[in-house]
C-alpha positions in Angstrom: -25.4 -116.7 10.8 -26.0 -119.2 13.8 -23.8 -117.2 15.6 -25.7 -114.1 15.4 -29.4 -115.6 16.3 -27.4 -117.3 18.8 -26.2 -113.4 20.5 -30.1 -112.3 19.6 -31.7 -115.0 21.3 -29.1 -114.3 24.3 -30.3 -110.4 24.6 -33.7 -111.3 24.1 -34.0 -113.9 26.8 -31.7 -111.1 29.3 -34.1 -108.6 28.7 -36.9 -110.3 29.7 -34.9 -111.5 32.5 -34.1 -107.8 33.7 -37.5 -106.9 33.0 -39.0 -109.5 35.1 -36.9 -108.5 38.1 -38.2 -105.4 37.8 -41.3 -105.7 38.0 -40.8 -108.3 40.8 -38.5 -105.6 42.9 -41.1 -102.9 42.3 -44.1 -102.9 44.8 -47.7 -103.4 43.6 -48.9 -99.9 45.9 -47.0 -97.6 47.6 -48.6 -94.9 50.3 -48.7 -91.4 49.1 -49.7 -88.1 50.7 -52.9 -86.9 49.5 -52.9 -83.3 50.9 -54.5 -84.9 54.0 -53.2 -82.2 56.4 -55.0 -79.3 54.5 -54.3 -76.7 52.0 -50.5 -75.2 52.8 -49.0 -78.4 54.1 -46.1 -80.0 52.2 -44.0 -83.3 52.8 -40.8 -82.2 54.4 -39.9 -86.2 56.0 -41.5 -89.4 55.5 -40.3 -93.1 56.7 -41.8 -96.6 55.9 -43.9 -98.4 58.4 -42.2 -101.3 57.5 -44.4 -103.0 54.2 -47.5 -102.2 55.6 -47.3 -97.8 54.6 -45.9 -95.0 55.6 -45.8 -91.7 57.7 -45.7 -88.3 56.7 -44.4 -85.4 58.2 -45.8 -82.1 56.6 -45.3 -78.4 57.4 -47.1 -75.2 56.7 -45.4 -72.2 56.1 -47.9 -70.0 56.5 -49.1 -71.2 59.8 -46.2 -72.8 61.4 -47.3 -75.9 62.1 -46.0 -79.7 61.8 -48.7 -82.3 60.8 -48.7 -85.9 60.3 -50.7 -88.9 59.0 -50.0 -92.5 59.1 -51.0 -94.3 55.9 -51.7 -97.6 54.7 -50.3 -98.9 51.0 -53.6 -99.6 50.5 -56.9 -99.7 51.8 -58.5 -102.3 52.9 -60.9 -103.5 56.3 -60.2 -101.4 59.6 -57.0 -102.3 61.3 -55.6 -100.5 63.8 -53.5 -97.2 62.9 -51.8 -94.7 64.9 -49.9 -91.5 64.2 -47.9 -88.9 67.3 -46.0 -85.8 66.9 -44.1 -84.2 70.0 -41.7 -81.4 70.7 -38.5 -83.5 70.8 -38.0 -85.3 73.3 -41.0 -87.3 73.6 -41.2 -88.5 77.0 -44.2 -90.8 77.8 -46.7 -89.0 75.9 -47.5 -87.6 72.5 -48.3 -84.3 71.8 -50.9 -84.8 69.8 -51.9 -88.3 68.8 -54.5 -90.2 66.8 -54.9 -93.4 66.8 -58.0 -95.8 65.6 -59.4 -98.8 63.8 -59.0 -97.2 60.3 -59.4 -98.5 56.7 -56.8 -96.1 55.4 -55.1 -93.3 57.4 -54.5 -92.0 61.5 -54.6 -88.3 61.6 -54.1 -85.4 60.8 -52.3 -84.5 64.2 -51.3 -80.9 64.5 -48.4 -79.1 66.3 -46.7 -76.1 66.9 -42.9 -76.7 67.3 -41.4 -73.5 66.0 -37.5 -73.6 66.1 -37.6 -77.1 67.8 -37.0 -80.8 66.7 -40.0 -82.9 66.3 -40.4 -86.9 67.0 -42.9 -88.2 65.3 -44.2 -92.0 64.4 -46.9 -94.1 62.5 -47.7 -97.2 63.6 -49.9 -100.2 61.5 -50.8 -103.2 63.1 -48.4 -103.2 65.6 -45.6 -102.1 62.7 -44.1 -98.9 63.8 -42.2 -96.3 61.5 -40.7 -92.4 62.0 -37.8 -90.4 63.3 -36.6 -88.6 66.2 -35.3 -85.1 66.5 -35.6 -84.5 63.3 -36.8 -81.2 61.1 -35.6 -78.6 63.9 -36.4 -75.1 63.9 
């Protein structure tokens, strides 16, 4: 009998242990797209801006156009937030760019880039996230 409370207790207290490091590796907010772009546009890339949120790349079908926003895990006070989209390669200049003290979210930027890559980036205080030639044609 001690020998099974003894194998009880030891599930029991694993887990809670697992459980616990769960909930630990699990973080509190996470950005998501909100249909900022508009009606039509769907996620088709995303990348972390490091901890701070994440940027979206989104594409309508029915107009042919890239958009992205640059989004905080959560809002708070303004801090500065940027977002660019460019025909791949960049160069020194984005396309289209947004870039502000926001409390949330930079953009939505716009773009035609019909069977070309696109480079695109979010940036949060300084924190910079996105790809390069990436979603062509």
């Amino acid at each position: 009998m001690k020998l099974v409370k003894t194998a009880a207790a030891t599930v029991a207290c694993t887990a809670t242990m697992v459980a616990g490091a769960l909930a630990v590796a699990t973080p509190a907010y996470a950005a998501t797209y909100a249909g900022e772009c508009g009606s039509g546009y769907g996620v088709v890339n995303s990348a972390a801006i490091g901890s701070k949120g994440t940027v979206f790349l989104t594409y309508s079908a029915s107009t042919g156009r890239n958009c992205v926003i640059a989004k905080r895990n959560s809002a708070g006070s303004a801090v500065l937030i940027e977002a660019g989209l460019a025909v791949s390669p960049v160069g020194t200049h984005w396309t289209a760019f947004d870039g502000g003290h926001y409390t949330s979210y930079a953009g939505p930027i716009y773009l035609s880039a019909a069977d070309k890559c696109v480079d695109w980036m979010g940036r949060i205080s300084g924190t910079e996230g996105g790809k390069r030639r990436t979603n062509c044609g």
